[in-house]
N, C-alpha and C positions, 0 to 999 in steps of 0.2 A: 504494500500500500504506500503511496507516493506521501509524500508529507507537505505541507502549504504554506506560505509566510507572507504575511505580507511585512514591507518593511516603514518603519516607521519611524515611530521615537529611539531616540539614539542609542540609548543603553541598553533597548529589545533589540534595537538592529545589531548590536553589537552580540549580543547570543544567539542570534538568529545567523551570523555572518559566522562565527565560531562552529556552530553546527553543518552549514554549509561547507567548510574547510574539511571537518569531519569525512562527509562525502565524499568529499574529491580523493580526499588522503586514502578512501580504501577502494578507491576505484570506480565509484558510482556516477552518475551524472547528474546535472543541477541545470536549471533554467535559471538564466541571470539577467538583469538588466543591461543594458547599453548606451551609450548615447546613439546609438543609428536604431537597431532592429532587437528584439527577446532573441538571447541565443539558450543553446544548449553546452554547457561544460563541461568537460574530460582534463585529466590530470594528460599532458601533455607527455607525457616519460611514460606511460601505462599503455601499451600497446592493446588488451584487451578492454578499457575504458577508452580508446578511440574506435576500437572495432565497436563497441557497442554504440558510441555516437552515430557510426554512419551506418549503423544495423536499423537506430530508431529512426535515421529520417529517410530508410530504404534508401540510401545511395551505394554505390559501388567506391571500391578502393581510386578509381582514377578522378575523384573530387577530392581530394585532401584537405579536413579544416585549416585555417589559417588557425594562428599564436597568436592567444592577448597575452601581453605582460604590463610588469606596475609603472618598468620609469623606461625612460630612453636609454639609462645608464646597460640597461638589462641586454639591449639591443646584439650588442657584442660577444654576450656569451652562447646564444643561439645560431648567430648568422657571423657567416670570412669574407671578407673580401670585400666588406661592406664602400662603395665608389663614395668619394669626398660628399656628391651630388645628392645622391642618396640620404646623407648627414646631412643637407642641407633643408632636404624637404621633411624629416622627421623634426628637424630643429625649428623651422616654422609652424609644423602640424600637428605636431603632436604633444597632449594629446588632444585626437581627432579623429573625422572621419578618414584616415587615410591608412590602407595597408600596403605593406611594399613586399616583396616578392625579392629575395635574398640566397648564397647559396646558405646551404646550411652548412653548419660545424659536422666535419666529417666525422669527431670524438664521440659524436651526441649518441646515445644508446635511447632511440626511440623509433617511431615506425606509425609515423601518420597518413600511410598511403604513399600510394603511385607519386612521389613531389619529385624523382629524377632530384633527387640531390639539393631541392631546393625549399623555406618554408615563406610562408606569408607572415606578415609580423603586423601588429597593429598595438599603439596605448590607448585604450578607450577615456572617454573622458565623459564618465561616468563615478560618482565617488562609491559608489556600493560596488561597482565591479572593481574600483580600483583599490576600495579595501578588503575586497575577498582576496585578491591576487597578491596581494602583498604578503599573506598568509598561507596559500599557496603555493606559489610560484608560478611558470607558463603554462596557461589552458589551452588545448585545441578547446576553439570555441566555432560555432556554426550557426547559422540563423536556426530558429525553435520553430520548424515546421516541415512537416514531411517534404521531402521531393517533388516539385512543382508544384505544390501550394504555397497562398502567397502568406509569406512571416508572419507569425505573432504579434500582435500589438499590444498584448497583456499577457499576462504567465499565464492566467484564467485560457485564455485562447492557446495558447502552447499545450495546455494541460486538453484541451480539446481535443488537439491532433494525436500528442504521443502520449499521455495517459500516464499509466503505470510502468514504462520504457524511462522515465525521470522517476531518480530516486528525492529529490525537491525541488520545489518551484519558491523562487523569491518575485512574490509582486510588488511592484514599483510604481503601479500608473500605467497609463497609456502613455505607448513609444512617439505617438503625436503623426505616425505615419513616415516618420524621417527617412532618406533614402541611405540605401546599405553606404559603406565605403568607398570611395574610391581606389581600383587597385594599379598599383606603377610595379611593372617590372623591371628591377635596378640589375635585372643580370644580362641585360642588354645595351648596347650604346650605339647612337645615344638611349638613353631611358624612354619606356611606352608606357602607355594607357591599357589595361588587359579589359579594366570594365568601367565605364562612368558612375557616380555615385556622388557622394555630398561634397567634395570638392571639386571643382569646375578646372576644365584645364587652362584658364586665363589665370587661374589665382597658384596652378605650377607653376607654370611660366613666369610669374613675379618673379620666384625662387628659382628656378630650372629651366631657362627659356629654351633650351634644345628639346625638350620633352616631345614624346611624339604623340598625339590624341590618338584614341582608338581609330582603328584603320588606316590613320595616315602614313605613309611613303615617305621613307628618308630623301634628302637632296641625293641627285644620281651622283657619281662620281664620275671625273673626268676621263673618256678611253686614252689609251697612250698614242692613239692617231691622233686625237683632238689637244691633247700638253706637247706631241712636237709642234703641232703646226701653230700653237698660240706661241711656243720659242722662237719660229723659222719666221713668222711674218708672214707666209705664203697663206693666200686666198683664190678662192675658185673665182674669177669673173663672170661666170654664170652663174653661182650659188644666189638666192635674194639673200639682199641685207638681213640682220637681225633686228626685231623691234628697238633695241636700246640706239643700234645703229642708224635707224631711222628717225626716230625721236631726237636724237644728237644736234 
């Protein structure tokens, strides 16, 4: 039988949040608040509290939950290789709606799925989630709703879909409808957009202006027929001008 919370007053939340740790600590899963979406929680180091995550929202191994953790400090002990760039947009963003896509620490004895080497990392900026975690350590954490239904907006509704599959639900409120994360993948360069979400790609760009928005096309590079002949000076007299050439 699932257990219910909702959170409140401080010093209930605070036994409420102690029990919630509990969970996680022996492998169970929890519904948690966010600031984006109600997810669902697994101790990130528990290979069978992640299989059991992606059992309750019926998904397969080649969806791998992303990592919440408490501070940005944390960043580096999960994810190598982390690009300057990368730092730059955790250091504006979080915490926030923003996950980034990292390789992971080859050391790490865990097993969140099909990730090819790699985890998604997010700080929510949320104070319940970010004081479970602290207590904790890294959740795979996952939106709280079967496979292609659409997220929870209260645990009450979480607790709809997957039932007695959560070993506790902490209610918080309505999610307000907030869009999930935006995700960047930093093991690419320049850096992409994998899915749109509550940061906009004009507000990377502040921070990362090479960024590349979902489906965009890097600048081509130059062929080595086109950097001789920009060295030699030579031009076709039949070729038309280029627009810039025209414009001139």
């Amino acid at each position: 039988m699932s257990k219910f919370f909702t959170v409140g007053d401080e010093q209930i939340t605070e036994l409420i949040l102690d029990e919630a740790a509990r969970v996680i600590e022996r492998g169970d899963l929890i519904v948690l608040p966010t600031d984006t979406v109600y997810g669902i929680g697994a101790d990130a180091f528990s290979p069978r509290a992640v299989e059991d995550l992606l059992e309750a929202k019926r998904r397969g191994r080649d969806m791998p939950p992303p990592v919440l953790i408490p501070r940005v400090e944390t960043l580096q002990g999960i994810a190598s290789d982390v690009p300057d760039d990368a730092l730059k947009l955790v250091g504006e963003y979080w915490p926030g709606p923003l996950t980034i896509i990292c390789n992971a620490q080859p050391s790490l004895d865990w097993d969140l799925g099909d990730t090819h080497g790699t985890v998604g990392v997010r700080v929510p900026d949320n104070e319940t989630a970010l004081a479970l975690l602290r207590q904790t350590g890294p959740m795979a954490v996952s939106s709280a709703n079967l496979s292609g239904m659409p997220p929870a907006k209260t645990a009450a509704e979480a607790r709809d879909q997957l039932d007695d599959s959560i070993a506790l639900y902490l209610e918080a409120g309505e999610s307000g409808g907030r869009e999930p994360s935006t995700i960047v993948d930093c093991t690419v360069s320049p850096m992409r957009v994998l899915r749109s979400g509550g940061l906009s790609i004009d507000a990377l760009r502040e921070v990362v202006p090479s960024i590349l928005d979902l489906g965009e096309e890097p600048p081509s590079e130059p062929t080595v027929e086109e950097e001789a002949g920009d060295e030699s000076g030579d031009s076709n007299p039949d070729e038309p001008k280029r627009a810039d050439q025209e414009a001139g």
